[in-house]
C-alpha positions as CSV (number, residue, x, y, z in Angstrom):
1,X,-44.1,19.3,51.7
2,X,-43.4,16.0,53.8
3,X,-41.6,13.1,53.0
4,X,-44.6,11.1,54.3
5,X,-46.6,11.1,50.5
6,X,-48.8,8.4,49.8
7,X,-47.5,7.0,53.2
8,X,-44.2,6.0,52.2
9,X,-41.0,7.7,53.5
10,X,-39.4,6.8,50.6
11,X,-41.3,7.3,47.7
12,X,-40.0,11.3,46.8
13,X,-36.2,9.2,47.0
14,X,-37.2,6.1,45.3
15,X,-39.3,8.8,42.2
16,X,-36.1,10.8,42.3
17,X,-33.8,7.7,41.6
18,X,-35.9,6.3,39.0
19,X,-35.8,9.6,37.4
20,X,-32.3,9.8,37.4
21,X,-32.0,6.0,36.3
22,X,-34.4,6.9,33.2
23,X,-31.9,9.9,31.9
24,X,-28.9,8.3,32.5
25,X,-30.6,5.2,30.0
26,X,-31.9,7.8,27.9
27,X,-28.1,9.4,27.7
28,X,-26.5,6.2,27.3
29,X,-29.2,5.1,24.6
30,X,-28.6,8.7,22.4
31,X,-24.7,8.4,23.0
32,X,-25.2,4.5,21.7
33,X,-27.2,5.6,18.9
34,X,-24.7,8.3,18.0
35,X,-22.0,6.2,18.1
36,X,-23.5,3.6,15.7
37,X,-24.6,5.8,13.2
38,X,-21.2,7.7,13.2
39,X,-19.4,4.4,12.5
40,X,-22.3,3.1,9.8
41,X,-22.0,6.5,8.3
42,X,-17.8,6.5,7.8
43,X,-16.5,6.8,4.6
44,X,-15.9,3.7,3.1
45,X,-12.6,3.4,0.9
46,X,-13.0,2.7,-3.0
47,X,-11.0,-0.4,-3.8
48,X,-7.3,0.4,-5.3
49,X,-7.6,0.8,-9.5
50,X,-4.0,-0.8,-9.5
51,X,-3.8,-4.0,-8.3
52,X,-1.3,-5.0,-6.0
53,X,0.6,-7.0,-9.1
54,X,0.5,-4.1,-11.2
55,X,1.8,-1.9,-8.2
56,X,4.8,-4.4,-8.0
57,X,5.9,-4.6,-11.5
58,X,5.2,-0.9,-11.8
59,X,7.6,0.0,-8.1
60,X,10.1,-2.8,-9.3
61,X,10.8,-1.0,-12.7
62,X,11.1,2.6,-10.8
63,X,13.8,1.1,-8.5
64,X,15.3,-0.3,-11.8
65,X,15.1,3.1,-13.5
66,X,16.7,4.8,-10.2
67,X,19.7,2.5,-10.4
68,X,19.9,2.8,-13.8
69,X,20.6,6.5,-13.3
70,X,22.6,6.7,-9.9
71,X,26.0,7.5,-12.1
72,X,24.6,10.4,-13.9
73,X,24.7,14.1,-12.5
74,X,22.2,15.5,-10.3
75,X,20.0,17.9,-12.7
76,X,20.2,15.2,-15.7
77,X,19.2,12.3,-13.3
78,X,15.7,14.6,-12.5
79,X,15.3,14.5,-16.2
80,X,15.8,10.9,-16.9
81,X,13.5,9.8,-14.2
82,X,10.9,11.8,-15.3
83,X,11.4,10.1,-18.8
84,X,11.4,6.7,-17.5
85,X,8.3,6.9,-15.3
86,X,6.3,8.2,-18.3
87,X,8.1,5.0,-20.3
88,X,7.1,2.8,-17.1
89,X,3.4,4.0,-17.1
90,X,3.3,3.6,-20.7
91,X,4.5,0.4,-20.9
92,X,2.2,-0.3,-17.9
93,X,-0.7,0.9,-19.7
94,X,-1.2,3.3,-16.6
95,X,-2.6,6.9,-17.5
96,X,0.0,9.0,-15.2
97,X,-2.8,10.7,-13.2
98,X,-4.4,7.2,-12.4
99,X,-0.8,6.2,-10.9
100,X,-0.3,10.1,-8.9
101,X,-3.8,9.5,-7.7
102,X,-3.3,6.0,-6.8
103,X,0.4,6.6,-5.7
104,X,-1.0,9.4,-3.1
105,X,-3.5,7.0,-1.7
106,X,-0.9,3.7,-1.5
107,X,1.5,6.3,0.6
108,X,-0.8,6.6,3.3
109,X,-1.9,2.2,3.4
110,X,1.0,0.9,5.5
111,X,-0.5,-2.0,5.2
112,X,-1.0,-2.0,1.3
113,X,2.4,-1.0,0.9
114,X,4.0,-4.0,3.0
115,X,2.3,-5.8,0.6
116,X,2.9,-4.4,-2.4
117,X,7.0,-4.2,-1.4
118,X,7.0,-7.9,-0.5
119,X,6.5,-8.7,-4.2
120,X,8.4,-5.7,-5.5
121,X,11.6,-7.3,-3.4
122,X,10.6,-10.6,-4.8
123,X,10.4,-10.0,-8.3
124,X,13.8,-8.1,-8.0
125,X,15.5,-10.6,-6.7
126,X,14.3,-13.2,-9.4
127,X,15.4,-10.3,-12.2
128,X,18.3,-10.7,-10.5
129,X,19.0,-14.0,-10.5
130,X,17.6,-14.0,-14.2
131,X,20.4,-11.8,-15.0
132,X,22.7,-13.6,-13.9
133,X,22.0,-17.2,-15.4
134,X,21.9,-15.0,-18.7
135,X,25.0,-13.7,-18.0
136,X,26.9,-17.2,-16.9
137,X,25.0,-18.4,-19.8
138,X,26.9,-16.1,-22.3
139,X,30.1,-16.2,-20.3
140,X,29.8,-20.5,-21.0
141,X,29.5,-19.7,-24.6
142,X,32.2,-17.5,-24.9
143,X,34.6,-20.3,-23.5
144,X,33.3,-22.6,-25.5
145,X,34.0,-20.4,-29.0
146,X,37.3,-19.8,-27.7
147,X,37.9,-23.6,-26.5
148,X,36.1,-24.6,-30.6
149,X,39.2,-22.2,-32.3
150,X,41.9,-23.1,-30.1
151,X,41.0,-27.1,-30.9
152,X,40.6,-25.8,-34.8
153,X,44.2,-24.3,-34.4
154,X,45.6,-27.3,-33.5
155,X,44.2,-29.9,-36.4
């Protein structure tokens, strides 16, 4: 077999690199069309049933509880957080598996959770500060009671 077919020299090179140019489109066009209907066919997440407001009133009452039982021993402080997360959720109106469910997912959303803990740290800190206006507030009064008898004392 010659080179020389239909009178070109270059005609079995030239049918050979068209070939070639044809499968490697082909490839590129099934590896494309993989590709796309890999990503069209991804699972897409169902939207939180908490929303991030509940999450933060829900994780700022937990870190409440916590503290709350930090002086207590070891094997009653289990017990007492279980108790208060089951109060939390109740006053939450949150069915406890909802929240595990939900809790599981939140654990693996960096994202979600950076969120979530910017409000949880806000709405301690103005608990906090609530707290303590309450507390200067009663403080006041009680100087004031004693300042109102020691002025009674002296008429």
């Amino acid at each position: 077999m010659s080179h020389f077919q239909n009178g070109s020299i270059y005609f079995r090179p030239i049918n050979y690199i068209f070939e070639n140019c044809v499968l490697m489109n082909l490839k590129s066009i099934f590896f494309a069309s993989v590709l796309f209907l890999g990503m069209a066919c991804q699972k897409v997440e169902a939207p939180y049933e908490l929303s991030n407001e509940k999450w933060a009133h829900i994780l700022a009452d937990i870190h409440i509880s916590e503290s709350a039982t930090q002086h207590l021993s070891l094997s009653l402080r289990d017990s007492m957080v279980v108790l208060y997360l089951d109060q939390i959720l109740e006053i939450h109106e949150v069915p406890k598996a909802i929240f595990e469910k939900e809790y599981e997912r939140i654990k693996k959303d960096p994202a979600k959770l950076k969120v979530v803990y910017q409000t949880v740290t806000k709405r301690l800190s103005e608990l906090k500060l609530k707290k303590k206006k309450e507390k200067d507030k009663k403080q006041q009064e009680g100087k004031d009671a004693k300042n109102d008898k020691v002025g009674a004392k002296k008429k």
